[in-house]
C-alpha positions as CSV (number, residue, x, y, z in Angstrom):
1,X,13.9,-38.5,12.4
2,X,15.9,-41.5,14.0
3,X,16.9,-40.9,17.6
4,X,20.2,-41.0,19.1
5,X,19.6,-44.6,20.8
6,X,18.7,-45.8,17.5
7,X,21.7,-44.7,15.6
8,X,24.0,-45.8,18.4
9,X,22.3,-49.2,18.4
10,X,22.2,-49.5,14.7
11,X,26.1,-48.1,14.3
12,X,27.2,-51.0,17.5
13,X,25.3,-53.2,14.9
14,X,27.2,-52.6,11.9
15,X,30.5,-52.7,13.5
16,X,29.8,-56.3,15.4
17,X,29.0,-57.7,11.7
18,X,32.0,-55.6,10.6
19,X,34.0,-57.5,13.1
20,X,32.5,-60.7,12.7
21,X,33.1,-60.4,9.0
22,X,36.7,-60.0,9.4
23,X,37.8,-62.3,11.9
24,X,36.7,-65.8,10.5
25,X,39.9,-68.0,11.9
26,X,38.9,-66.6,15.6
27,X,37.2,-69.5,17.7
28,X,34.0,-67.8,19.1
29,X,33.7,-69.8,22.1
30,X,36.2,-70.6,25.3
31,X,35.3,-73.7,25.6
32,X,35.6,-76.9,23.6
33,X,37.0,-80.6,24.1
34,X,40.4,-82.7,23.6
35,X,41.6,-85.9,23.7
36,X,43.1,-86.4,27.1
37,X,46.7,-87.2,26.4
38,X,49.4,-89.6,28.4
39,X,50.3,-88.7,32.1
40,X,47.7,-85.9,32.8
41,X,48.2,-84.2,36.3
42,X,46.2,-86.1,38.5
43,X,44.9,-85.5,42.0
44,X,42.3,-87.7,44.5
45,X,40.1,-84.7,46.7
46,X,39.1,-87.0,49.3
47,X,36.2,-86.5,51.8
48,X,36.7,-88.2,55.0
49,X,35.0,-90.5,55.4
50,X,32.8,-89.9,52.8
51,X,34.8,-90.9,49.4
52,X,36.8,-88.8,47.3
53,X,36.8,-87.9,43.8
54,X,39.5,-87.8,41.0
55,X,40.7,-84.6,39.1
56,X,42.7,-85.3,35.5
57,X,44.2,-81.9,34.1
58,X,46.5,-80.8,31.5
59,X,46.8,-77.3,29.3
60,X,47.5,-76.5,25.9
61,X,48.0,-73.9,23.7
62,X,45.4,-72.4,21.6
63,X,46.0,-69.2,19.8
64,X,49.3,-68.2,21.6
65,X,46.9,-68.7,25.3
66,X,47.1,-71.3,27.8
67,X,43.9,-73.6,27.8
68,X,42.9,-75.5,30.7
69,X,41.2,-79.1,30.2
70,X,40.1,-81.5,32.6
71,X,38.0,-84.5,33.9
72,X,36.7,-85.9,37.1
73,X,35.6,-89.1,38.6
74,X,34.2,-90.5,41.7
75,X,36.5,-92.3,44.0
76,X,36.8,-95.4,46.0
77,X,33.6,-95.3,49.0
78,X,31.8,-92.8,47.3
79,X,28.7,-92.4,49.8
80,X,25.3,-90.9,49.0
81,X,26.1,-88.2,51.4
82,X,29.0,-86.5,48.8
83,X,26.3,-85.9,45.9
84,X,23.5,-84.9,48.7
85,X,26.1,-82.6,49.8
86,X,26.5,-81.3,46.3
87,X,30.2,-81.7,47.5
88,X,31.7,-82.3,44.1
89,X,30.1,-78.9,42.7
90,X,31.1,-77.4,45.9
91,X,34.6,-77.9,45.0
92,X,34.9,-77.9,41.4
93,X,33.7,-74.1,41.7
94,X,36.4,-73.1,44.3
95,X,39.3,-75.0,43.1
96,X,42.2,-72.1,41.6
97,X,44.6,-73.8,38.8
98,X,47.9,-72.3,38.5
99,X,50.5,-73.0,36.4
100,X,53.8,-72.6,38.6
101,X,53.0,-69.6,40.5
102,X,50.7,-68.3,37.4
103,X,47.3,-68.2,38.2
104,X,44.9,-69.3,35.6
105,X,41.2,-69.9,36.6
106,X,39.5,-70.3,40.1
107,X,36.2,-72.8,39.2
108,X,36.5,-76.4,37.3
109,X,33.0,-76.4,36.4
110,X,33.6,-77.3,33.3
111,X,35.3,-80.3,33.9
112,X,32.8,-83.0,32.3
113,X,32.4,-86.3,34.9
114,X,33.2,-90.0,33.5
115,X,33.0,-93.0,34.6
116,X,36.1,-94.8,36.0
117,X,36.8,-96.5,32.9
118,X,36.7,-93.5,30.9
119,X,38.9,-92.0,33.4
120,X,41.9,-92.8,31.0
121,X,43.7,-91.6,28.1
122,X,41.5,-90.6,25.1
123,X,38.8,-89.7,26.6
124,X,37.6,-86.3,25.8
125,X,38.3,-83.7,28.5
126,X,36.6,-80.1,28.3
127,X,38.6,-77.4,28.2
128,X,38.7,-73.4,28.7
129,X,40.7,-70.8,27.6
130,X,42.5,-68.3,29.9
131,X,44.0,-65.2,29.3
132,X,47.7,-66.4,29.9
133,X,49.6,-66.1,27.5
134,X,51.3,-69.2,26.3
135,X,55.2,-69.5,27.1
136,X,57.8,-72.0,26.1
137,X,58.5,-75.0,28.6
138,X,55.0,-75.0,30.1
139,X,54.0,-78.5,30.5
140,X,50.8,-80.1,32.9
141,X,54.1,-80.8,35.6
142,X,54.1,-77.4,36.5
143,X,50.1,-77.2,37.0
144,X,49.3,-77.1,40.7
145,X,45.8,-76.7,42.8
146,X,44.5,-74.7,45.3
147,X,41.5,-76.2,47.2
148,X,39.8,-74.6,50.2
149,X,38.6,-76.7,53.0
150,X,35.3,-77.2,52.6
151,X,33.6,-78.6,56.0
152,X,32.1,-82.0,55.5
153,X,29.3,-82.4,58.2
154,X,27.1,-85.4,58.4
């Protein structure tokens, strides 16, 4: 006689496949990649008098959401100390994106790094979806960052 874990597990089972089977067009991840278009929001994070780096932003729409893509690059007198530091992954995970006064995500992460040259248009930025639902008139002018002050101690 089955017990009640196993018909719980195999009824949870049957509904994912049930679910699965009936949502085809649905993207089952959050993240995926874009080409980055023509005047991204840009911003230089610098770290004085370490360096800096170099964020590149813009959203979409996907699905009726907004979705968040980005880039980052090191800056001008980039110094061994910022990577010791693990400064850039420092800030990448603290950084809040809002759109307006909307907030979207806190954490970049997923921003992929490129060279300076591939700091440009074309280049393919991740991206991740939000929950935000997508509204008429939003454009990457309105995005704006939040970065805390992180201490930079030699």
């Amino acid at each position: 006689m089955p017990t009640a874990f196993h018909l719980v597990r195999t009824g949870l089972f049957g509904l994912s496949l049930g679910l699965a089977a009936t949502s085809p067009g649905v993207a089952q991840t959050n993240e995926f990649s874009v080409p980055m278009p023509k005047e991204p929001y840009t911003i230089e994070i610098p770290f004085k008098p370490y360096g800096s780096m170099l964020y590149a932003i813009t959203i979409r729409e996907v699905q009726g959401k907004v979705a968040v893509c980005g880039m980052w690059t090191k800056g001008k007198r980039w110094q061994a100390y910022v990577k010791k530091a693990h400064l850039p992954m420092r800030v990448r995970g603290v950084t809040k994106v809002l759109l307006g006064d909307t907030y979207l995500l806190t954490g970049v992460g997923f921003f992929n790094e490129v060279s300076e040259e591939e700091f440009a248009v074309g280049t393919r930025a991740n991206c991740q979806m939000t929950g935000v639902t997508w509204l008429r008139g939003y454009s990457h002018d309105l995005i704006r960052l939040r970065i805390p002050r992180l201490r930079v101690v030699a």
